[in-house]
Each structure stands twice: as structure tokens, then as C-alpha cells.
C-alpha positions as CSV (number, residue, x, y, z in Angstrom):
1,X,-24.8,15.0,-20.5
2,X,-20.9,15.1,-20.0
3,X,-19.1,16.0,-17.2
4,X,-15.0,16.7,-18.2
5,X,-13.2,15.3,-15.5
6,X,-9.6,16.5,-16.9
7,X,-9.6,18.2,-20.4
8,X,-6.1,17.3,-20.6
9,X,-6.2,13.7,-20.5
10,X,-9.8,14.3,-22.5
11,X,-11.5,11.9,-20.0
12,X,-15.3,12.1,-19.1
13,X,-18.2,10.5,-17.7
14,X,-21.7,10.2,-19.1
15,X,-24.7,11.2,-16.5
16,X,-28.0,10.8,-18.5
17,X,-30.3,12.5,-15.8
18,X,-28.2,15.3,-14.4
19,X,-31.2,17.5,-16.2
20,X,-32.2,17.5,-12.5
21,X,-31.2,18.2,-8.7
22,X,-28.8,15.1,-7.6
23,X,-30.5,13.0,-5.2
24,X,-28.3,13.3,-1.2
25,X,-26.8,9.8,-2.2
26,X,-25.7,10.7,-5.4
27,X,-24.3,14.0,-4.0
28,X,-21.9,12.2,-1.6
29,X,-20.7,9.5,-4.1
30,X,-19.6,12.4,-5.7
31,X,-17.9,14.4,-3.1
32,X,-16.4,10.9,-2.1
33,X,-15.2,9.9,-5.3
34,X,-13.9,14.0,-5.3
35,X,-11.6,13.1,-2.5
36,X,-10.6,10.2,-3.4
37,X,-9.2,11.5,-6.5
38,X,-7.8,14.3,-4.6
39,X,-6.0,12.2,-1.9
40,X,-4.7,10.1,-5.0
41,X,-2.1,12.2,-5.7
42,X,-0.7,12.8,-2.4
43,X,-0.7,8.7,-2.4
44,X,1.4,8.2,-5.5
45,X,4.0,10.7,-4.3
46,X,4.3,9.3,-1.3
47,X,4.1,5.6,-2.7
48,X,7.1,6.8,-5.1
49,X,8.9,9.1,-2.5
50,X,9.4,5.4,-0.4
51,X,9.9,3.7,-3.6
52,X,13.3,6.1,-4.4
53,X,13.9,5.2,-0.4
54,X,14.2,1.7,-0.8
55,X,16.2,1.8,-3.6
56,X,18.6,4.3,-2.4
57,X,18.7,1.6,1.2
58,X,19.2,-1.2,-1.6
59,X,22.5,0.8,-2.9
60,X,23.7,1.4,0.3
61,X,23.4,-2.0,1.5
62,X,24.6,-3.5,-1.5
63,X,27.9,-1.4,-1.2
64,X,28.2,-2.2,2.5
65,X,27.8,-5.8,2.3
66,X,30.8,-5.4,-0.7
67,X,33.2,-3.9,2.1
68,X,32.7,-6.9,4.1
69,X,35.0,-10.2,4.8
70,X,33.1,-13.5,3.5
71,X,32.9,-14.7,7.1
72,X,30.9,-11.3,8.6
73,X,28.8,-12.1,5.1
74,X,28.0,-15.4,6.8
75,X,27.4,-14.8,9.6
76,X,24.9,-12.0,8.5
77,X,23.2,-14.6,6.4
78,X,23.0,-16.9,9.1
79,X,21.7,-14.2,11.9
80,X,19.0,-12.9,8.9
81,X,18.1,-16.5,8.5
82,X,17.5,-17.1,12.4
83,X,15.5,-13.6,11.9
84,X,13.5,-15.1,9.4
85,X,12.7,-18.1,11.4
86,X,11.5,-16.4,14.6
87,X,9.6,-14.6,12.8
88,X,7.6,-16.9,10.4
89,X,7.0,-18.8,14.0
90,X,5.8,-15.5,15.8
91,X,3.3,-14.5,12.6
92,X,2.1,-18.3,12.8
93,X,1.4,-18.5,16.1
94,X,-0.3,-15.1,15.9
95,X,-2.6,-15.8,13.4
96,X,-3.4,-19.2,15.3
97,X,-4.3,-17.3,18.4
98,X,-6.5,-14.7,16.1
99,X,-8.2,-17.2,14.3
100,X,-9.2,-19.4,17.4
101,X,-10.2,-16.2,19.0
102,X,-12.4,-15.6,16.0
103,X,-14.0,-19.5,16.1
104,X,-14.6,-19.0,19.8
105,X,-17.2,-15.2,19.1
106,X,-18.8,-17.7,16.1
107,X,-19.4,-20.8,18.6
């Protein structure tokens, strides 16, 4: 037997021995599989509604950063760059501390 998921995209699934009652198991695979499907689409539109965000930050940074004398462009580089090396130390160090927190539960 087939079950048309969306007659649309013509798309279906083959279950041989739905002749029957589903067993509880199968029943919530279904329902789960049902939501997740569902909750799929509010996903993508959120997924895309950032995506249009970011772009439209990109833009206004881009245009920003245009306006600005070299030497401010510098010294944003070089402030971003101190940024990026506090933090690559902080994640480091955190991910130290987790993973010796992890070997001391095994030991």
C-alpha cells in the first residue's frame, strides 16, 4: 500500500503491512515524523528570514566601513583582531576545563 505524502510534489511512501492496526511504536514514529515535517517549515522561514538579516547587516556594514578614513579602518581591524584573539583563548580554555571535567566523571 501507498500513503501520498504531498500529491503536488507526487511523493509517497510504501507500507506493505498497513492491511492492519499500527503497532503503539509505529504510531508515534509517525506522529513524530508528522511534526517534524510540520515544524520544518516554520524552520526554513526562519532559517531564511535570518539569512535576508545577515545580508541586509553585510550591506550596511559594507557601506559604513566605505564612509570611513583608512586609519578608523585600522584600527577597526586591529580592535576585531584583538577580539578574535581573546576569544579563540576564552573557547580554548573553555573546552579545556570541560573536557578535564569530563576525564575526571570517567576516572
Amino acid at each position: 500500500m501507498f500513503i501520498d505524502i504531498d500529491p503536488q510534489f507526487n511523493t509517497a511512501f510504501d507500507i506493505p503491512h498497513l492491511s492492519g492496526a499500527l503497532s503503539v511504536e509505529e504510531e508515534k514514529r509517525l506522529k513524530k515524523m508528522g511534526a517534524t515535517v510540520r515544524n520544518s517549515g516554520s524552520y526554513l522561514e526562519n532559517f531564511l528570514h535570518m539569512n535576508k538579516k545577515e545580508k541586509e547587516r553585510k550591506v550596511a556594514a559594507r557601506k559604513l566601513m566605505r564612509a570611513m578614513a583608512t586609519h578608523q579602518l585600522s584600527e577597526l581591524l586591529d580592535f576585531y583582531g584583538v577580539m578574535l584573539q581573546i576569544g579563540s583563548e576564552v573557547l580554548e580554555e573553555k573546552i579545556n576545563a570541560s573536557s578535564e571535567r569530563e576525564m575526571s566523571t570517567i576516572f
